[in-house]
N, C-alpha and C positions, 0 to 999 in steps of 0.2 A: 758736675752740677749743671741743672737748666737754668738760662734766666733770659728771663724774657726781655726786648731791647723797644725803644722806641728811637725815630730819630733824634738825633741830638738838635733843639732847637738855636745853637750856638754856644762860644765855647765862653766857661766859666775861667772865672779869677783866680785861677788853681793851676799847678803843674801836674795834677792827678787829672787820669783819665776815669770814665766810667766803670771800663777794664780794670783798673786797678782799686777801684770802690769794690768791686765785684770780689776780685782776688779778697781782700782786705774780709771782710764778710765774710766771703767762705772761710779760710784761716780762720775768723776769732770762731764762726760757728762749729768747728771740730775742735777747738779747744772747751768749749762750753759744753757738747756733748763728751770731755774725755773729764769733765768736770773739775775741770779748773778754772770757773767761778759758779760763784754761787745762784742760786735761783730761786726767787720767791712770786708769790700769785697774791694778789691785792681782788678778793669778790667786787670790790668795789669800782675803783681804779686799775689802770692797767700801772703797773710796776714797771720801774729803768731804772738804771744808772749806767754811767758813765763810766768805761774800763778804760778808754784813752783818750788820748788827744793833746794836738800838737800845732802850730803853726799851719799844718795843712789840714788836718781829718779830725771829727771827732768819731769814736765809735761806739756804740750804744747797745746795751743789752736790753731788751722789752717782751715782758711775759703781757701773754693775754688770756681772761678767760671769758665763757661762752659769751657773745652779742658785744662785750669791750670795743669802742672804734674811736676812729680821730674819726673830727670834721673834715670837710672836703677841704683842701689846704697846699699850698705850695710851700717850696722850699725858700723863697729868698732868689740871692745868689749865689746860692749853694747846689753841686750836683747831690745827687743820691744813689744811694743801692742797698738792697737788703737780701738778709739768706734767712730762711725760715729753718730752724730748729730741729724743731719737731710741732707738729699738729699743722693745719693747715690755713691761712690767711686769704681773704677776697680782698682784691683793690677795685673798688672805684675810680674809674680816670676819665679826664678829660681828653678825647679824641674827636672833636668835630662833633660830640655829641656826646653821652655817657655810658663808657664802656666797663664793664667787667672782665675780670680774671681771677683764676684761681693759684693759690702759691703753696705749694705743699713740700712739707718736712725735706731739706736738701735740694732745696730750689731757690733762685731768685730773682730778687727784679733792679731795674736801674730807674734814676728818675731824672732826666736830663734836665735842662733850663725851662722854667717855666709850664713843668709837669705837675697838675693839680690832680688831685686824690683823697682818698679815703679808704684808710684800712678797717676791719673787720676783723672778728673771728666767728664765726658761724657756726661752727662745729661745739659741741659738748665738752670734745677734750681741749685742754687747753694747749695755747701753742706759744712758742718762746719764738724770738726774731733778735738778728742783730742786722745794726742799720749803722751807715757807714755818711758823710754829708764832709764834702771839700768845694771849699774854705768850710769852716766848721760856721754853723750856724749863727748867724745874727740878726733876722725877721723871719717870720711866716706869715701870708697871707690869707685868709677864709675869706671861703666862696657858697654860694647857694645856687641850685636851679631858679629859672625863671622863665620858666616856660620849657624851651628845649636852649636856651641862654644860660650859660656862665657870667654871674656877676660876684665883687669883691663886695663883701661886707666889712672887711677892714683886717690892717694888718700890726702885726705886734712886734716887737723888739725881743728878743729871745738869745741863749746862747743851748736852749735846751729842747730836744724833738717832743717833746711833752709837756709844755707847759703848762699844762692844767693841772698836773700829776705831781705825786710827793716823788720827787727824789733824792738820792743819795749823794752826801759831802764825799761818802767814801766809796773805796771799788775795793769789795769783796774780792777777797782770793780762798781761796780753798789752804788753807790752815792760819787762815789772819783772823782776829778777833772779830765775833759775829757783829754784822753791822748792825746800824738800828731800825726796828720796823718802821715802814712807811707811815710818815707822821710823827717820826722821832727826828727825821732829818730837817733839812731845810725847806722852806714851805710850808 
């Protein structure tokens, strides 16, 4: 697997390294392609749940289909990483200015201390991702341009990488009773 690095802007509240977000990611992404969990596409919203988590990691499954994106956003104090699936993902980041990349099916990326972003799907087909965040999430911050300026519009109390999004009480497994469409769960 590729994944692309940035430097680490320093070190988080966690005994997990980025390497090991990375690892973690790839693993659950070969388990989802051997399909053992489930996967559903929301036209509307993008679709997750929640397969683990623990005192250190949460790990997230998130389908997307075509134009689907977060806002530009940070993690907290939480690192990141993600493996893309299948289909392919754009991130938005902040680098001294606003850079692009491309994340395609068996690829991934990390998202050190105070790495802001925005994901995409651009593509037609749609694309599945698992994302990986140690300490497991509890704010995210949105941001806007402002010229060729980064600023916070404000930040939220979260324990979930979607907050706007329905998701699931339960985590699908492949011969567990179907969960419930998005809008059945919580939210």
């Amino acid at each position: 697997m590729t994944t692309d690095t940035h430097p680490a802007l320093g070190a988080a509240p966690t005994p997990l390294t980025l390497d090991r977000l990375v690892e973690l990611t790839a693993a659950t992404a070969a388990e989802v392609r051997a399909g053992l969990h489930e996967i559903r596409f929301d036209a509307e919203n993008r679709w997750s749940v929640r397969l683990s988590g623990d005192a250190y990691a949460d790990v997230w499954l998130i389908t997307w289909t075509r134009d689907q994106s977060t806002a530009l956003h940070d993690h907290a104090g939480s690192l990141g990483a993600l493996t893309v699936v299948s289909g392919t993902l754009t991130e938005h980041y902040w680098s001294s200015g606003l850079r692009d990349r491309s994340i395609a099916g068996g690829c991934g990326a990390v998202f050190p201390l105070g790495h802001v972003h925005d994901v995409v799907n651009r593509s037609a087909e749609p694309a599945v991702s698992v994302h990986a965040y140690s300490p497991p999430l509890t704010a995210m911050s949105y941001y806007r341009l402002d010229g060729d300026r980064l600023r916070r519009t404000h930040s939220i109390l979260t324990h979930d990488p979607e907050p706007a999004v329905v998701t699931l009480d339960e985590v699908p497994t492949r011969g567990s009773a179907p969960a419930p469409f998005p809008g059945e769960g919580r939210r």
